[in-house]
C-alpha positions in Angstrom: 7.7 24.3 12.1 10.6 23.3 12.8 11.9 20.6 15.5 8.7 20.0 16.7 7.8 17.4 19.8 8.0 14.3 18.0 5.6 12.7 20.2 3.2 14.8 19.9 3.0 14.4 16.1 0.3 11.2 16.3 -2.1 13.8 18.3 -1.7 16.7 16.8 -2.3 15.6 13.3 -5.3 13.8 14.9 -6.3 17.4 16.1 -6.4 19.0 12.9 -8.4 16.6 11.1 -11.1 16.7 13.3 -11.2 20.3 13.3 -10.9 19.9 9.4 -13.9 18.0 9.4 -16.0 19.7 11.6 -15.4 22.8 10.0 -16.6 21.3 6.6 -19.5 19.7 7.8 -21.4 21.4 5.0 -19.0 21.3 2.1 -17.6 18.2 0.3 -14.2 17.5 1.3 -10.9 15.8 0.5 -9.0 14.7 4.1 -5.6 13.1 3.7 -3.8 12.2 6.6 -0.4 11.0 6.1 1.0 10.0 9.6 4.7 10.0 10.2 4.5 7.3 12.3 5.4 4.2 12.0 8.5 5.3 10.6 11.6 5.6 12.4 12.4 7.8 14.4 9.3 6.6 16.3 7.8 8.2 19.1 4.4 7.9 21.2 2.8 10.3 23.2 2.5 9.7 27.3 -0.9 8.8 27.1 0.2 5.5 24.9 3.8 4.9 26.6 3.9 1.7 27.5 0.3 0.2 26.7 1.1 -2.5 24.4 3.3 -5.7 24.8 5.1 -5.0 21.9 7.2 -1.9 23.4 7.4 1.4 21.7 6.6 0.2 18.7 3.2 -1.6 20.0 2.3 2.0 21.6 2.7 3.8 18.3 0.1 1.2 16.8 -1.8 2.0 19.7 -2.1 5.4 19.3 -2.7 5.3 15.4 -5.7 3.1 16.3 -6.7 5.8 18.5 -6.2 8.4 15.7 -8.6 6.4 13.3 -11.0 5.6 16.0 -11.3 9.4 16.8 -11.6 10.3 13.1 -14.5 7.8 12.7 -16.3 9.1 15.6 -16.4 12.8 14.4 -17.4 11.3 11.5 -20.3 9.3 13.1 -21.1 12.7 15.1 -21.6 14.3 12.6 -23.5 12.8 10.7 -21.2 12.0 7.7 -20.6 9.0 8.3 -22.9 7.6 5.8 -21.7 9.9 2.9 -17.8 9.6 3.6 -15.4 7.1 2.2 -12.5 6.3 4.6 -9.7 4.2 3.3 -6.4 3.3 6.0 -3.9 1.5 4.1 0.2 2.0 4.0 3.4 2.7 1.7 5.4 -0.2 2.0 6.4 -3.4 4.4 8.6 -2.9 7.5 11.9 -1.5 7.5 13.8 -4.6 8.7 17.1 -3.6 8.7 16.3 -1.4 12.0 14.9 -4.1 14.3 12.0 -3.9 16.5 11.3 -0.1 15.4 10.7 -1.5 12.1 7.8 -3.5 12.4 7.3 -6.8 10.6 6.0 -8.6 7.8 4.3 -11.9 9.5 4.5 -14.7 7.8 5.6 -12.2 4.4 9.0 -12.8 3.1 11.7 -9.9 3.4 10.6 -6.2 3.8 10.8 -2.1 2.5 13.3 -1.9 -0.1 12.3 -5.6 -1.9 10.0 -6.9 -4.2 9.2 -9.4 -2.2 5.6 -9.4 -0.4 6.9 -8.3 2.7 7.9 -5.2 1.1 5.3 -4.5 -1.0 1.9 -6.1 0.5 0.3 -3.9 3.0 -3.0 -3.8 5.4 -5.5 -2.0 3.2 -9.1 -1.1 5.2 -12.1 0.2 3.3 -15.5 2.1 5.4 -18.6 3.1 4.3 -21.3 2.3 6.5 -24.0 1.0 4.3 -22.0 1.0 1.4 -19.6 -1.4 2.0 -20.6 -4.3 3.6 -18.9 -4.9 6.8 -16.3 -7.7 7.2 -15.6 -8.5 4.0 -12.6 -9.9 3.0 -11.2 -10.0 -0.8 -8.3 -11.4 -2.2 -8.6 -9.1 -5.2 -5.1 -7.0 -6.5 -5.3 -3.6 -6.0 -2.2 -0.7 -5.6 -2.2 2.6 -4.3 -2.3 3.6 -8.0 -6.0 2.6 -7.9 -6.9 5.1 -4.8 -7.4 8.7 -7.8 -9.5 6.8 -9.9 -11.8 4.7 -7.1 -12.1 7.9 -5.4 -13.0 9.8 -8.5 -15.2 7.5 -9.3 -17.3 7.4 -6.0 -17.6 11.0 -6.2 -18.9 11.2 -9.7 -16.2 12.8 -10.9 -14.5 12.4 -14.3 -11.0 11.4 -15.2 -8.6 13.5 -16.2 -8.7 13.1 -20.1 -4.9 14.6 -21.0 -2.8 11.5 -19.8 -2.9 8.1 -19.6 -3.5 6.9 -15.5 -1.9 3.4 -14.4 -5.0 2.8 -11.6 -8.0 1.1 -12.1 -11.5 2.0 -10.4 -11.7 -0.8 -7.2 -15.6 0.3 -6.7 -16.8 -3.2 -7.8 -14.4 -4.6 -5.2 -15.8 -2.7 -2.9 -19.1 -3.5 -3.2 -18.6 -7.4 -3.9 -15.0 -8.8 -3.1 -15.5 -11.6 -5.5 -15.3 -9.0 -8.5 -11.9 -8.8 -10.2 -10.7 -5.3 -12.0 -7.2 -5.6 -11.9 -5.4 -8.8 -13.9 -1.9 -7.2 -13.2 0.4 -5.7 -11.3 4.5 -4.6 -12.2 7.0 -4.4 -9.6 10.0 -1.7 -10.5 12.8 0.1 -8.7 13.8 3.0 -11.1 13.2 2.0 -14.8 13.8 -1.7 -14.0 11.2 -4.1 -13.8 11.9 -6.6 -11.1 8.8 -8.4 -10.9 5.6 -9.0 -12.3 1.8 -10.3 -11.2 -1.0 -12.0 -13.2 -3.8 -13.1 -10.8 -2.1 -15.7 -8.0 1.0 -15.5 -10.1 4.2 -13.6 -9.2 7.5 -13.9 -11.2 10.5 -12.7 -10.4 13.5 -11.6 -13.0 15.6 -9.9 -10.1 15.4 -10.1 -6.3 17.7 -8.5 -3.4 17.2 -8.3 0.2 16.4 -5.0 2.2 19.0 -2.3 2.8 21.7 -4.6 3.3 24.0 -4.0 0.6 23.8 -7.3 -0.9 24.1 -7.5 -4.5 21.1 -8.1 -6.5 20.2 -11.7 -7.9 19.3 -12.2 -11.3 16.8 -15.0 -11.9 17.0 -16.8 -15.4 14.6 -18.6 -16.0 12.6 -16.3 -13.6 11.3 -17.4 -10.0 8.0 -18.1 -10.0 5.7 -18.1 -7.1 1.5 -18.7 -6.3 0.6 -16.7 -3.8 -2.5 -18.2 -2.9 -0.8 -21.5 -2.1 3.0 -20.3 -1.1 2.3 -16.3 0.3 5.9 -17.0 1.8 7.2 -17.1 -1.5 9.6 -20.3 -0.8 9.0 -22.5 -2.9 9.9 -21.7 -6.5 7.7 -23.3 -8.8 9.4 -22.2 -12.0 10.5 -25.5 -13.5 6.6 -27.0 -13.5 4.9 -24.5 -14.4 6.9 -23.3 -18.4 2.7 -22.2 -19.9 2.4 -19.7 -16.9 6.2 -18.0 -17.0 4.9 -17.8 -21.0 1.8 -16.1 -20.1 3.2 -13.5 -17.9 6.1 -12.8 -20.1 3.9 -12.3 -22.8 1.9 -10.1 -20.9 5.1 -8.2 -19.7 6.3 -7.5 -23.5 2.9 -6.1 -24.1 2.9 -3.7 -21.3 6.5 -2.5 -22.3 5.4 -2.0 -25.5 3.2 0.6 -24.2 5.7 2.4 -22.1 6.8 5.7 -22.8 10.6 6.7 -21.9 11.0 9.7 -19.9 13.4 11.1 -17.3 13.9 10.0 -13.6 11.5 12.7 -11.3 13.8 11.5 -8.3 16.7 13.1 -10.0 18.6 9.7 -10.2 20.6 9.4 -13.6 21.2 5.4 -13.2 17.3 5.2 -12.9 17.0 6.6 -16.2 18.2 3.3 -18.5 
C-alpha cells in the first residue's frame, strides 16, 4: 500500500493482530508486531491527539499503550493469556538530533547512532501471567540477540544446529531476575568494535555523538565506566581501575579470536575492514 494515512498506522496494525490472534485461537502462533511509531515522521490518530502533556510525541506513547493494552485483553479473552509469552521492548535510544519528536534518553547519556547507553539501552517488558512473576525488576544483560533462542526455548523448540547463534536463552531471568546468563555484551558499528561490557563494566575504545557529523574520538587507554554506580557514564574511571580494563581486554581478544570475516549484508564496502 502505498501512501497510506499515517495516522492511522498505530490502529490499524492494532487491528490486525487482534484479528490474528483470534483467528488462531486454536493453533500455536508467532505475532510480531513491529510499530512504525515512535519514529519520525510521527503521527497519532484523533482519538489520542492531544491527550498527553508531552505534545505529539506524548500522544503517540499514548496510543502504543493503548495498542498493547488491547493486545493483552484479546489475549486475556481468550483465554491465552496463560499460555502466551508477550515481550514489548525497542531498537535503539531516541533520535536526538530531531528534537521533541525524538524522544529521550532520561538520565542516559547521548542517543541512536552512539554507543553510549542512551543509544543502546532500551525499556524491555516481559508477561506471562503465572509464569513470570509480576513486578520484577532485574538488572541482568540481555540484547535483542537473546529474543530466537528465549523464545525457542519456551516453546520447546530446538536450536538450529547449522550455525553458530550470538543469543543466549534469558528463561532463567525470567523466572528469577537474580540469575545471570549473559557475562557480555560487544558494541559495533560495521566491523568495528566500539565498545565492550563485562557485568557492570563498560569500556570504551571509540565514542562519537549522534548524527552530528562530529568526528569520532578514539580513547587510548579506553574509557571505562560502572554502570551500576555512574549509568550517566561521566565519570571515567579508567586510571583506577588498570585489573578490570585487563579483564575486559582479555575477554575482547578472545571473542575476536572467534570471529569469522565475512562481507557487509548492508552493502557498505568501508564496513567491510
Amino acid at each position: 500500500e502505498e501512501e497510506p494515512d499515517q495516522r492511522l498506522l498505530t490502529r490499524r496494525y492494532t487491528e490486525e493482530s487482534i484479528t490474528f490472534i483470534r483467528s488462531n485461537v486454536d493453533n500455536p502462533f508467532f505475532l510480531y508486531v513491529p510499530h512504525s511509531m515512535p519514529h519520525i515522521p510521527i503521527y497519532a490518530s484523533e482519538d489520542f491527539e492531544g491527550t498527553s502533556t508531552r505534545g505529539l510525541y506524548g500522544d503517540v506513547i499514548e496510543e502504543l499503550d493503548w495498542s498493547v493494552g488491547q493486545i493483552l485483553e484479546v489475549l486475556r479473552e481468550t483465554g491465552l493469556d496463560r499460555k502466551t509469552f508477550v515481550i514489548f521492548t525497542s531498537d535503539n535510544g531516541p533520535w536526538l538530533t530531531v528534537g521533541l519528536a525524538g524522544g529521550t534518553a532520561g538520565l542516559l547519556r547521548n542517543g541512536k547512532g552512539t554507543t553510549w547507553e542512551g543509544g543502546m539501552r532500551v525499556p524491555t517488558i516481559a508477561w506471562w501471567p503465572e509464569m513470570i512473576p509480576a513486578g520484577d525488576v532485574t538488572q541482568a544483560l540481555g540484547t535483542t540477540m537473546d529474543l530466537l533462542p528465549t523464545m525457542l526455548g519456551l516453546a520447546g523448540a530446538a536450536l538450529p544446529g547449522d550455525r553458530v547463534l550470538d543469543g543466549v536463552d534469558l528463561t532463567p531471568i525470567l523466572k528469577d531476575p537474580a540469575a545471570r546468563v549473559r557475562e557480555s555484551v560487544y558494541y559495533y558499528r560495521g566491523a568495528q568494535l566500539w565498545a565492550a561490557r563485562k557485568g557492570p563494566w563498560k569500556m570504551h575504545y571509540i565514542t562519537r555523538s549522534a548524527y552530528v557529523g562530529d568526528q569520532p574520538v578514539m580513547h587510548i587507554p579506553p574509557a571505562l565506566y560502572h554502570h551500576d554506580r555512574d549509568p550517566r557514564e561521566r565519570y571515567n574511571v579508567a586510571a583506577d581501575e588498570t585489573e578490570v580494563l585487563l579483564e575486559i581486554q582479555a575477554m575482547v581478544n578472545a571473542h575476536k579470536e572467534e570471529l569469522v570475516k565475512a562481507p557487509s549484508q548492508l552493502g557498505i564496502p568501508e564496513w567491510n575492514d
